[in-house]
N, C-alpha and C positions, 0 to 999 in steps of 0.2 A: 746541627741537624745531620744525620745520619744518609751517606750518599748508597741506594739504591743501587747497585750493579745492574748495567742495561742486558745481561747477560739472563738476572734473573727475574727482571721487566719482563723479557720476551718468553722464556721457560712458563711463565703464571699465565700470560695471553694465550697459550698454546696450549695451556691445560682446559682453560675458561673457554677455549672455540669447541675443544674437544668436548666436553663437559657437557656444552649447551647443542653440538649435534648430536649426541645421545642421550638427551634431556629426554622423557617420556611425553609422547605429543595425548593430547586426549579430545577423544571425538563423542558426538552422540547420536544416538537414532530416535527422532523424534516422532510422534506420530497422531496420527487425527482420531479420538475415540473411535470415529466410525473405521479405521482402518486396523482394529485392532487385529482382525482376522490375519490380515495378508504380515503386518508387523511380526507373529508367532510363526511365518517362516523364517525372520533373518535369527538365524545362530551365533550368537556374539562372539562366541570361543574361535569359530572358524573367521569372522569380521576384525575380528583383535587380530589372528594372525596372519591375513591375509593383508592388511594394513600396515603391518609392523614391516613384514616382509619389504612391499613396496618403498616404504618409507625411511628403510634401513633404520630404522630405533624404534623401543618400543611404543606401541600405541594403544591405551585404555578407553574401551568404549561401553558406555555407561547409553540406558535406554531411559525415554519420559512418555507419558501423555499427558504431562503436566503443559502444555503449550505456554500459561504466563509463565512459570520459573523457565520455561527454554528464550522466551521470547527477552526476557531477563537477561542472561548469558548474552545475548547477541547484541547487548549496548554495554558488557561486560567483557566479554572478547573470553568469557568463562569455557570456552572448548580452542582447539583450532583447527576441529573438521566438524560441520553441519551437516547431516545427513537427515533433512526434515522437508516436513510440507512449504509448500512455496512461499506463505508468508512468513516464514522462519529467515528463510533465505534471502527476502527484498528485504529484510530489518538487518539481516549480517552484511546486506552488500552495500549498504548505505555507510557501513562499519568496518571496513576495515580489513571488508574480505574479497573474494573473487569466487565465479560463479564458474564450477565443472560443468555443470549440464541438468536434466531431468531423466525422469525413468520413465515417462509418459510424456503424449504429446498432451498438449493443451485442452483443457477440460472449460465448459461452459455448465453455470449454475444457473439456479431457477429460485425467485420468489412467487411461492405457490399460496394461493387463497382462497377460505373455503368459498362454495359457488355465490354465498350470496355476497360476496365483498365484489365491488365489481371492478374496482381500481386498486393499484398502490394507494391512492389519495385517500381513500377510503380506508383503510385502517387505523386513522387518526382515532383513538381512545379504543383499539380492540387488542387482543391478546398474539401475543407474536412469540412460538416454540425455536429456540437457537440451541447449540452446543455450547458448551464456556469459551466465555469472551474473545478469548485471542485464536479461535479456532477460524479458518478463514469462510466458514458459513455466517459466520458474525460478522467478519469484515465485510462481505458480499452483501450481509442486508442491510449492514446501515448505510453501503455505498447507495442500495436502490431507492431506502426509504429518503434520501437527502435530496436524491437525484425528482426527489416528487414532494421536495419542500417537507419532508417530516423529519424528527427526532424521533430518537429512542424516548426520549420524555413526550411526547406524542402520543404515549399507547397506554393503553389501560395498566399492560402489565408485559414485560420480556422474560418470557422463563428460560431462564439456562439451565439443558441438564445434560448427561454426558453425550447420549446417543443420536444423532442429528435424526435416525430411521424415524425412530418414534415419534416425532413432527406428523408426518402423515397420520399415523393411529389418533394422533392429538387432534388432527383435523376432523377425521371420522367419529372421534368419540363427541367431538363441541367442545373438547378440552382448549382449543386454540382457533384461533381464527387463520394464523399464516406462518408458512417456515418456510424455510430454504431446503432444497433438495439438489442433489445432483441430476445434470440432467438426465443420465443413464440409467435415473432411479424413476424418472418421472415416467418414462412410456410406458413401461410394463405394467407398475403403477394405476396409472390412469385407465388402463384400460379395463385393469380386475374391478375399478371402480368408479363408474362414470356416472358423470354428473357431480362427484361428491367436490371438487375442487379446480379451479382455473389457474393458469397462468399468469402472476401480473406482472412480472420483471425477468427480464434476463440478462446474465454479467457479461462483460467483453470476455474475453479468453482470458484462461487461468493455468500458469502451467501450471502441469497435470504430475502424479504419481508423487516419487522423494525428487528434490532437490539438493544439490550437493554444493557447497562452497566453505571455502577455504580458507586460514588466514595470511594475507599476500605480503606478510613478515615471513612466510616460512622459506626458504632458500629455494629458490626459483627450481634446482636438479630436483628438491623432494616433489614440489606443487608438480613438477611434470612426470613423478615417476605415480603419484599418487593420482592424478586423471589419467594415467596408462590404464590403472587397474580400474580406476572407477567404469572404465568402456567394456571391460569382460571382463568383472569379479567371476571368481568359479561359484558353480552351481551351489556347491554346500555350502556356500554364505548368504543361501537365502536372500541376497539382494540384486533386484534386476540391472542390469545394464545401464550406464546414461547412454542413451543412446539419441537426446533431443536437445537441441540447445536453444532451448525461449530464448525472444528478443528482450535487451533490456529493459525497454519501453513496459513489458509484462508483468516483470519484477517491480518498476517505479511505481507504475498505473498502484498494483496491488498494494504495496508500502504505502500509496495513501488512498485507499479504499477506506470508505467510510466516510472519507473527507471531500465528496466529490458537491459541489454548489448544486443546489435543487435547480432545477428548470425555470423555476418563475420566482418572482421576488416580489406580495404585493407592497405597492404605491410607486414601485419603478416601472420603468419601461424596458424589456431586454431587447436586445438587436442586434441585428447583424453588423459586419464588418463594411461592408458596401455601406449599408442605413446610417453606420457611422462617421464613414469618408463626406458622405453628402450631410451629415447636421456639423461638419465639419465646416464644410464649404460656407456654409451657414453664418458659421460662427460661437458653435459649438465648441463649447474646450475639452478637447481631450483630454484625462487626469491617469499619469499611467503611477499606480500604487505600489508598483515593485521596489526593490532595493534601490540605493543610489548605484550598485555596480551595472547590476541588471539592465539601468536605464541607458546606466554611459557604456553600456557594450551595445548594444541596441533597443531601437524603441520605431514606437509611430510615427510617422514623418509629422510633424508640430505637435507632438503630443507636451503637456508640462506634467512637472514631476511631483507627488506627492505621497510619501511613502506612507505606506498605513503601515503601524509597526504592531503585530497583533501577538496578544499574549493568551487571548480568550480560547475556547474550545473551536473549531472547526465544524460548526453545528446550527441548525437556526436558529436555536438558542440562545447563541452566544450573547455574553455581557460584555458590550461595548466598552464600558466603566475600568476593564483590564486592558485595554488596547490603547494607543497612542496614535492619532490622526492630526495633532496638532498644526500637522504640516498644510493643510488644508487651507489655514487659515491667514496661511504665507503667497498662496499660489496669485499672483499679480492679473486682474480682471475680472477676479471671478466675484460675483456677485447672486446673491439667492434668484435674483431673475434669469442668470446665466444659465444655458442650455451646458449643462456637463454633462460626460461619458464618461464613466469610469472603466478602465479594463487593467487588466494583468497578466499572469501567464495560462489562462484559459480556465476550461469548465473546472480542473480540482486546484485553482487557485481562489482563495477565499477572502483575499484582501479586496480584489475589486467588490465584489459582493456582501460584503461588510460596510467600506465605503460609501457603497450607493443607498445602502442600507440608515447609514448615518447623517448623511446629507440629505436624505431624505426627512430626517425627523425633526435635522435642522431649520427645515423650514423652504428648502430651494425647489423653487418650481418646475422646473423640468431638467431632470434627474432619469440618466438612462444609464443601461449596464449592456457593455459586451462583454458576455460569457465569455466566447471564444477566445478572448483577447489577442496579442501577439499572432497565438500562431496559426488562430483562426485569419488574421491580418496578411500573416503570410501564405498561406496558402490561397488566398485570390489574389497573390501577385501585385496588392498594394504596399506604396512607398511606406522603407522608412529608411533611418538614420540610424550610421553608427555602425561597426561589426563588419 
């Protein structure tokens, strides 16, 4: 075998450092149909070199309103600058990346329906206008429509088309029963035409404008020279400011919008945290569904542990038949006459409410679910274990 010179080991490392910090980084600017207007300000040529600049090596920045081939890339790690709408950015930060900021503060949506639907609930088999799928006007209504016990398979018919505006004309014409709007869309709106539509849901905060995150592989001196510029790109790069920094909680929440547990569950009982403490007192068993790590970091003060291990959709749809509850069957006392509660880590976790769901079909008589789970438990200040 052939001995290496350690002389020319280190000369090849040195080239390979070099190599790879002027390796070409590649960013994209992604954007919501409805934003195609304000998108035809940002200048790529001046964003490529204003980028490059920052980042000292070249930077390529390629533009989409394709939101599923972006939302692609961001469980691909296919860019390593995202300059997209908010839900772009809760799927890159769960991946790998790190969050600059936003260009706007925080924005609240609206699930609008025509006058005579008189609930969310009431939509069940009617027509619902959205943008393509991964636009977060989609995420935002199956968040509401789940939040009121519906699926998308619930409805007569979900048309996806590019422009979210046209929702409203949709409702004016009878073409749709409900779409999602901005709220900024909705007052002036409402006003030119009243009576024609109500209000039936509205989303928690969204951050607002583009979102910007990072990949937090990049050498910690570029991530900070490259959020210098992101706080005052020059004017001819057509791209505003971050100038706002959403709380994490805003990004997570939104990364599982869609996924959030309806309100009721029938043939259970839902409850509160207190209601729970006392069918405790009872003798009530508390079943907490999460991971085995989750449990043994903390849990309900007696709660037993029974991981529901779920493969199925996040939907009230879902088919039990892909999920694994076995463990149920292990839990020491519990018997179909047994008073159980099922909980986990609150309204968008889906294990407890699957659970209660199954235990219910099982056969067991009194079967309740705390939505809140955990961290509805801690916030009234009751016991638990662990952490």
């Amino acid at each position: 075998m052939h001995h290496v010179p350690q002389w020319l080991l280190t000369g090849l490392a040195l080239c390979l450092a070099s190599a790879l910090a002027h390796a070409e980084l590649g960013a994209i600017v992604a954007v919501e149909p409805t934003a195609q207007k304000s998108a035809h300000t940002i200048l790529r040529s001046a964003l490529e070199s204003g980028l490059s600049q920052a980042a000292a090596q070249p930077v390529v920045v390629s533009t989409s309103d394709d939101l599923a081939n972006v939302m692609r890339a961001t469980r691909s790690a296919g860019y390593d600058i995202f300059i997209a709408p908010p839900q772009v950015a809760a799927s890159a930060l769960q991946r790998g990346y790190e969050l600059v900021g936003a260009t706007q503060k925080s924005d609240q949506y609206l699930l609008v329906g025509a006058a005579q639907v008189a609930t969310t609930a009431a939509l069940k088999g009617r027509r619902l206008y959205l943008p393509q799928q991964d636009s977060v006007y989609t995420y935002l209504a199956r968040g509401m429509l789940n939040e009121a016990g519906l699926s998308f398979k619930d409805l007569k018919a979900v048309q996806h088309e590019k422009y979210p505006q046209a929702g409203l004309t949709a409702l004016v014409l009878g073409m749709a029963d409900a779409t999602v709007v901005h709220a900024d869309d909705w007052a002036p709106w409402s006003q030119a035409h009243p009576g024609v539509a109500r209000v039936l849901g509205r989303s928690q905060p969204v951050p607002g404008g583009l979102s910007i995150a990072v990949r937090k592989n990049l050498p910690l001196e570029v991530r900070a020279r490259l959020a210098q510029w992101f706080g005052a790109p020059p004017p001819k790069s057509g791209l505003a400011p971050v100038a706002v920094q959403p709380s994490a909680s805003e990004y997570q929440r939104l990364a599982e919008l869609g996924l959030f547990t309806p309100a009721e569950l029938p043939g259970v009982q839902r409850i509160t945290a207190k209601e729970a403490l006392q069918l405790q007192s009872r003798g009530a068993l508390v079943v907490d569904t999460r991971t085995d790590k989750e449990f043994k970091d903390r849990r309900i003060r007696g709660a037993v542990h029974a991981a529901y291990v779920e493969k199925s959709l996040k939907d009230v749809a879902f088919d039990a038949a892909q999920d694994d509850f076995a463990a149920l069957a292990r839990v020491a006392r519990l018997t179909p006459e047994t008073p159980v509660v099922f909980a986990c880590n609150g309204a968008e976790c889906w294990k407890s409410y699957k659970a209660a769901k199954v235990a219910a079909g099982k056969g067991f008589k009194a079967v309740y679910w705390l939505r809140g789970g955990l961290p509805e438990w801690d916030a009234e200040g009751l016991p638990t274990d662990g952490g």
